[in-house]
C-alpha positions as CSV (number, residue, x, y, z in Angstrom):
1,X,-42.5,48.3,-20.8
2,X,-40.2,46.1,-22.8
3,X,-39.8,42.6,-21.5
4,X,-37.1,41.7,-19.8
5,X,-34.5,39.6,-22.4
6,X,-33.7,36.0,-20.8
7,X,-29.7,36.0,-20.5
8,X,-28.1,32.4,-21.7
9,X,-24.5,33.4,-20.5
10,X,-24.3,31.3,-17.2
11,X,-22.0,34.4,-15.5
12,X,-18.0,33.9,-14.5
13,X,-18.5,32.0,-11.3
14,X,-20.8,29.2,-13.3
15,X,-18.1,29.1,-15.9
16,X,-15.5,29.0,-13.9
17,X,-16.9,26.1,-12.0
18,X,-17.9,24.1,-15.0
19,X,-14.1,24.4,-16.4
20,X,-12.7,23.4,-12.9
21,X,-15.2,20.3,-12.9
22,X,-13.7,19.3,-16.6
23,X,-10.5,19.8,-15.9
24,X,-10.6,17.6,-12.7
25,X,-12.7,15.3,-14.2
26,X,-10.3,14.4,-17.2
27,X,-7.5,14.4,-15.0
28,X,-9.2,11.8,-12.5
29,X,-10.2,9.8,-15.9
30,X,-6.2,9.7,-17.2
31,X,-4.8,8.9,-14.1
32,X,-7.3,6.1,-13.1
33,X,-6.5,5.0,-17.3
34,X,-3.1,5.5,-16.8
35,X,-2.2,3.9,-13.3
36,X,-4.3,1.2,-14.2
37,X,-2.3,0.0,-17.2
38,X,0.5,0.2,-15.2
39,X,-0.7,-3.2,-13.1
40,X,-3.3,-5.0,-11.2
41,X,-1.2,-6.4,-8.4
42,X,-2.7,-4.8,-5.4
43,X,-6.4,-4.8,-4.7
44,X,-6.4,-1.8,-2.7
45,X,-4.1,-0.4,-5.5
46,X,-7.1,-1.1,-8.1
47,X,-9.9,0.2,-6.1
48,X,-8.4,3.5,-5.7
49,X,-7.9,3.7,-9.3
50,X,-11.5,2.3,-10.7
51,X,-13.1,4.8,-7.9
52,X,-10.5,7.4,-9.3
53,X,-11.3,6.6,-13.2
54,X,-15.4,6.3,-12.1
55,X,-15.3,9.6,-10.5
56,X,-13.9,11.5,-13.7
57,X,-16.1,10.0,-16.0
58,X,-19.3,11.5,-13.1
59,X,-17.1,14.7,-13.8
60,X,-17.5,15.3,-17.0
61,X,-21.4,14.2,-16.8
62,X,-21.4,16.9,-14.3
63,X,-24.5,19.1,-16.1
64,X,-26.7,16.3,-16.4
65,X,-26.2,14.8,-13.3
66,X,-26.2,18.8,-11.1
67,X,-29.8,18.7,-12.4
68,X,-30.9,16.0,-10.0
69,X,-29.0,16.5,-6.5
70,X,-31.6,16.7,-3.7
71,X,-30.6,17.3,-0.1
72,X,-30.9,13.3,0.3
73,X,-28.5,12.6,-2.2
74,X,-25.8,15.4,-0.7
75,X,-26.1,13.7,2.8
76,X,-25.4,10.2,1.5
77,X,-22.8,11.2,-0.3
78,X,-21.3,13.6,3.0
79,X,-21.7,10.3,5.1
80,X,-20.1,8.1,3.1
81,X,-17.3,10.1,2.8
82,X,-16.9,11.2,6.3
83,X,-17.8,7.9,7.2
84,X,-15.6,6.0,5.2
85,X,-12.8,7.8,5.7
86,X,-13.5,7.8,10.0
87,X,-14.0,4.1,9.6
88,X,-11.1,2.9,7.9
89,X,-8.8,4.5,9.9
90,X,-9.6,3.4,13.2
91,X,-9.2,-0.3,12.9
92,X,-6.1,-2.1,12.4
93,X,-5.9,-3.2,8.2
94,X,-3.4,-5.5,6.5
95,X,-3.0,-2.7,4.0
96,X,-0.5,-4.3,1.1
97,X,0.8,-0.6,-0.2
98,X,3.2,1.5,2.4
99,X,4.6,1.5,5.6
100,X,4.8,-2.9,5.4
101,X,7.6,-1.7,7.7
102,X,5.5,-1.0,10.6
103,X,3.4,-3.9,12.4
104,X,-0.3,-1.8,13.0
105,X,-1.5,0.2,9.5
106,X,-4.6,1.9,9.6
107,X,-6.3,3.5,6.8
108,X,-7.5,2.8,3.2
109,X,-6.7,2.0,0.4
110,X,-3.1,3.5,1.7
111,X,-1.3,3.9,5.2
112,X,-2.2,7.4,6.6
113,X,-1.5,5.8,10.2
114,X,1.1,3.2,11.5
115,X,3.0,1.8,14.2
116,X,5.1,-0.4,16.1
117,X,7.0,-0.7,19.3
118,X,9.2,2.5,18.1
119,X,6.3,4.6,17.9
120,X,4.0,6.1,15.6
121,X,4.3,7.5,11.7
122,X,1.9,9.9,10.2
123,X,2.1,10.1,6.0
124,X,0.6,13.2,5.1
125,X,0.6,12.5,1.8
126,X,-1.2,9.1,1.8
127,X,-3.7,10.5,4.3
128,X,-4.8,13.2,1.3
129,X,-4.7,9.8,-1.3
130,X,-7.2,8.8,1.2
131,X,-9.0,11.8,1.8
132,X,-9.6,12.1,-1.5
133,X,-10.2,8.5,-2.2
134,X,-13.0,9.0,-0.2
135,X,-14.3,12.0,-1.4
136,X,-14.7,10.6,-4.9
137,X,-16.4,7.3,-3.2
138,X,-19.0,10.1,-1.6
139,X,-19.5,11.1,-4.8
140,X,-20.2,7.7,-6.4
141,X,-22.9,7.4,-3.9
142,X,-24.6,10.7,-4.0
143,X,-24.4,10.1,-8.3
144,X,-26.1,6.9,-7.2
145,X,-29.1,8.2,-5.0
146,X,-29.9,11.3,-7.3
147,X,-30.0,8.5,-9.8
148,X,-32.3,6.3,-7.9
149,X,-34.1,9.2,-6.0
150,X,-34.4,11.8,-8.6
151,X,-35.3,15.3,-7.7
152,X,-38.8,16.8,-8.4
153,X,-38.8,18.9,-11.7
154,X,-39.7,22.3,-11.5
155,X,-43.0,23.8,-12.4
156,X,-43.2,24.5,-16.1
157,X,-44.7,27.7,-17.2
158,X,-47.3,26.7,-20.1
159,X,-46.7,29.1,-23.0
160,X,-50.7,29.3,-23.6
161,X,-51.9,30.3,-20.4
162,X,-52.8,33.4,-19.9
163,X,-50.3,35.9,-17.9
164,X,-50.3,35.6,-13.9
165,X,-51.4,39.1,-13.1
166,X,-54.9,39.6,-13.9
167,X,-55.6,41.5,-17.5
168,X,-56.5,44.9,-17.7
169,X,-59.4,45.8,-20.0
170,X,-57.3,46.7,-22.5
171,X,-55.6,43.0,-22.8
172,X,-59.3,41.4,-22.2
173,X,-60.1,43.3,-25.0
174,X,-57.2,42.5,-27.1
175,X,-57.5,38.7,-26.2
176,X,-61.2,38.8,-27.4
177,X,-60.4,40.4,-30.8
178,X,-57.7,37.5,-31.5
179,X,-60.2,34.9,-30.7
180,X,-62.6,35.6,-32.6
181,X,-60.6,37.1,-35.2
182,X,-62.2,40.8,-35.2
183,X,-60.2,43.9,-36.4
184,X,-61.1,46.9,-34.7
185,X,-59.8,49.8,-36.3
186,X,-60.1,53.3,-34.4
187,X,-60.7,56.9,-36.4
């Protein structure tokens, strides 16, 4: 029975996958380039850009850093994305970008919430600059702790050792002929 042929095509989904993670990636590196040449006025402003710019470059390192997730690194990274984004929009911030109309912001680095005696103003928009601001932060971390926690590497199969199943009598045979270098020849 012929041995089964190892296929190095990584199949449409993996492909796929891999081209989305570039794509995003280089676009998270050019705008964080990009919007960071344009000033360094507001803190928040710069943040979000670095974390943006940071985030692209852990992009397009995706394959070597895929390698050693570990369900510890994926819950740091869900919690301090969740987390982040839970947290900052709760409390009251003197947030410099948007809404400086409105006495009470909340959320960071931009407005999503804010109000004043008039009422209350939701930005969609801002909220998904935030969303995603955080997202990329939860990546940071979980790049971090697969860094600083790798994963375990897989068993390596040793070339030399003999197959797992046992050997017939036939391969026993076989085996002891190429160690000690016999030739049997059969009439």
């Amino acid at each position: 029975m012929p041995e089964a042929v190892e296929d190095d095509e990584p199949g449409f989904l993996a492909s796929a996958g891999a081209t989305l993670r570039l794509i995003v990636g280089w676009a998270c590196v050019a705008l964080g380039v990009l919007d960071l040449a344009m000033g360094l006025d507001d803190p928040s402003y710069v943040i979000f850009h670095v974390v943006l710019l940071v985030t692209g470059v852990l992009l397009l390192a995706g394959d070597r850093i895929g390698r050693r997730l570990t369900v510890t690194a994926w819950t740091v990274g869900g919690l301090v994305a969740a987390l982040g984004l839970a947290i900052t929009a709760i409390p009251s911030l003197a947030v410099a970008c948007c809404s400086r109309d409105y006495a009470v912001r909340h959320g960071f680095p931009f407005t999503m919430l804010a109000r004043d005696p008039g009422g209350w103003r939701f930005d969609l928009y801002r909220s998904i600059a935030d969303l995603l601001f955080w997202l990329c932060a939860g990546l940071i971390a979980l790049t971090v702790v697969a860094w600083v926690r790798p994963a375990r590497p897989a068993p390596q199969r040793d070339e030399a050792a003999p197959p797992s199943h046992a050997p017939t009598h036939a391969e026993e045979r076989a085996h002891h002929h190429e160690a000690t270098g016999e030739r049997h020849l059969q009439g």
